[in-house]
Phi, psi and omega in degrees: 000123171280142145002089213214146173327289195293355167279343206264007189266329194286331188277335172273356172262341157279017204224323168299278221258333180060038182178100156352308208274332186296295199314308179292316169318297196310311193286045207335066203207159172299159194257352170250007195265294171326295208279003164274312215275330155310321199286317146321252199349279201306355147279285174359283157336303169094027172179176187261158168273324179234117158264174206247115212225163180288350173250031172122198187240143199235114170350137138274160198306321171314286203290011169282317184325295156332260200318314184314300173283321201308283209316332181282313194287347210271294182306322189280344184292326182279344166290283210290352204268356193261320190282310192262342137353288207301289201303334177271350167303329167293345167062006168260168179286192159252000160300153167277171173288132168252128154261140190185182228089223188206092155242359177081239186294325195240038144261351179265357184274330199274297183284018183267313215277343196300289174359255185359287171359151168253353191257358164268130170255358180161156183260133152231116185255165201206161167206139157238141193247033163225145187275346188265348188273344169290322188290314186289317185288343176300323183281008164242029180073355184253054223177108160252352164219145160237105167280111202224146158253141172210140213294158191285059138288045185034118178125349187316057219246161176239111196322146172300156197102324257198124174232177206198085258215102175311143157250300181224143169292329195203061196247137169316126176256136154300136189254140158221161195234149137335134173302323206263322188339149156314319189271356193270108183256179182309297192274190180292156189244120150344145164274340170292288176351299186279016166254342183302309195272147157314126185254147190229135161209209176317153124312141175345177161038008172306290184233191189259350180287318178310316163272343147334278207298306183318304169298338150295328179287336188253018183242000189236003173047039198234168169255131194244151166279112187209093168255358173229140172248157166169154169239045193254103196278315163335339188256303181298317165299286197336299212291311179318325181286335205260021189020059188250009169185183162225154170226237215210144173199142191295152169303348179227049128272177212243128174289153200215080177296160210059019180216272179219163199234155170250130172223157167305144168271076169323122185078007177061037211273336176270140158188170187210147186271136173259104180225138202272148173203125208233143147297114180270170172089023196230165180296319157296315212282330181292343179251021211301290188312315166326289189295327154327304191289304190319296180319310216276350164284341147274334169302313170320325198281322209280053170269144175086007169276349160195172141336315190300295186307291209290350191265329184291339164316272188333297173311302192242323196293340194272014179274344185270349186303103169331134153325135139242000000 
């Protein structure tokens, strides 16, 4: 007979109480019923636990030996059963939220406030730079929110399973540069201009952004250059600080004074759909608007991360705000 929890509650409640008949009260069980299910334990073992004394039933050294570990797995057993207590009183799960996609600021904004949640126990975040590998681990459970943006290519399709909440239909990609760069002014910079300069983005074929971009360049009658890759965004601001390229930036990304700067890209010709993606009949799908308006309360908070952003804010970005 192995071991079992309820053998090791019963040898510390005869141990508590000192005494076979105290002990089957407590544990709600006959008092001859104890002294069999002890009596297993001590073969089991291969030796006795208590001994029977006129002041009761007392350890042996085997059974102090016992009781010592029984009482460390007994606490800890009382911990974890106190830890899934708290959550379900809290109505959350107790797995943390796995989050994944590419969005830049508002996976850390959306996984600082999902914490917050009483329906949340914890965050785990991932990134992937193709949108469809985000979309498929949601859709094969291993992902439970996906932030995802993706460019206006053919094919756009979403896996059974898998449900989905539009955040912008069309938000603008950015361009950044060196503070200092040539091209850089107040306002949006032509795309021939930002094409004219060397570009550092993905390696080639990474994701569907790469043929975005080329088929846009090539619907604009501009050549694009790309002689350094990577997917390092630390690498890519160097090369972008030392002006050796410029590259692509999320529309909420942040000017970095004195370093580098974000502008608009005149006439938008880049732009990519942001849409959250869930599974339904999951714990997201039961909070789904909640997060929506959160995502859609960050854009609002990120206001003043650049020039760019408050004029495209202004203009276009405040249509994601719910009427009031």
């Amino acid at each position: 007979m192995e071991l079992e929890v309820r053998h090791l509650r019963a040898l510390a409640a005869i141990d508590e109480t000192g005494s076979l008949t105290r002990a089957a009260r407590r544990l709600g069980m006959s008092q001859p019923a104890l002294s069999g299910l002890l009596k297993r334990i001590e073969q089991s073992v291969g030796g006795a636990l208590f001994f029977r004394t006129e002041y009761g039933c007392l350890p042996t050294p085997l059974g102090t030996e016992i009781l010592g570990e029984a009482r460390v797995v007994l606490s800890s057993m009382s911990a974890i059963a106190e830890r899934v207590g708290e959550w379900s009183r809290r109505g959350g799960p107790s797995d943390p939220l796995r989050v994944g996609g590419y969005c830049g600021f508002l996976h850390v904004a959306v996984s600082r406030w999902l914490r917050e949640r009483p329906w949340c126990a914890d965050v785990n975040l991932q990134e992937d730079l193709d949108e469809r590998i985000s979309v498929e681990k949601v859709a094969i459970g291993e992902l439970d929110l996906a932030l995802v943006y993706r460019p206006p290519l053919p094919g756009l399709t979403t896996p059974p399973g898998v449900a989905s909440v539009l955040v912008h239909p069309a938000e603008p990609v950015f361009v950044v540069m060196a503070h200092d760069h040539p091209i850089v002014r107040p306002g949006p910079v032509p795309l021939e201009d930002v094409f004219e300069h060397a570009w550092v983005d993905e390696p080639p074929g990474t994701s569907r952004w790469w043929t975005y971009l080329n088929q846009v360049c090539q619907e604009h009658g501009v050549v694009l250059r790309q002689p350094h890759s990577t997917q390092c965004l630390a690498t890519l601001l160097e090369l972008v600080l030392a002006k050796l390229a410029v590259g692509p930036a999320l529309a909420t990304s942040r000017d970095r004074p004195g370093s580098t700067v974000v502008r608009a890209i005149g006439g938008a010709p880049l732009w990519q759909e942001l849409r959250l993606f869930y599974r339904p009949d999951t714990v997201v799908a039961a909070h789904i608007d909640e997060i929506h308006a959160h995502v859609l309360d960050s854009y609002a908070r990120r206001q003043g991360c650049s020039p760019a952003f408050d004029a495209w804010w202004y203009d276009r970005g405040r249509e994601l705000l719910p009427a009031v």
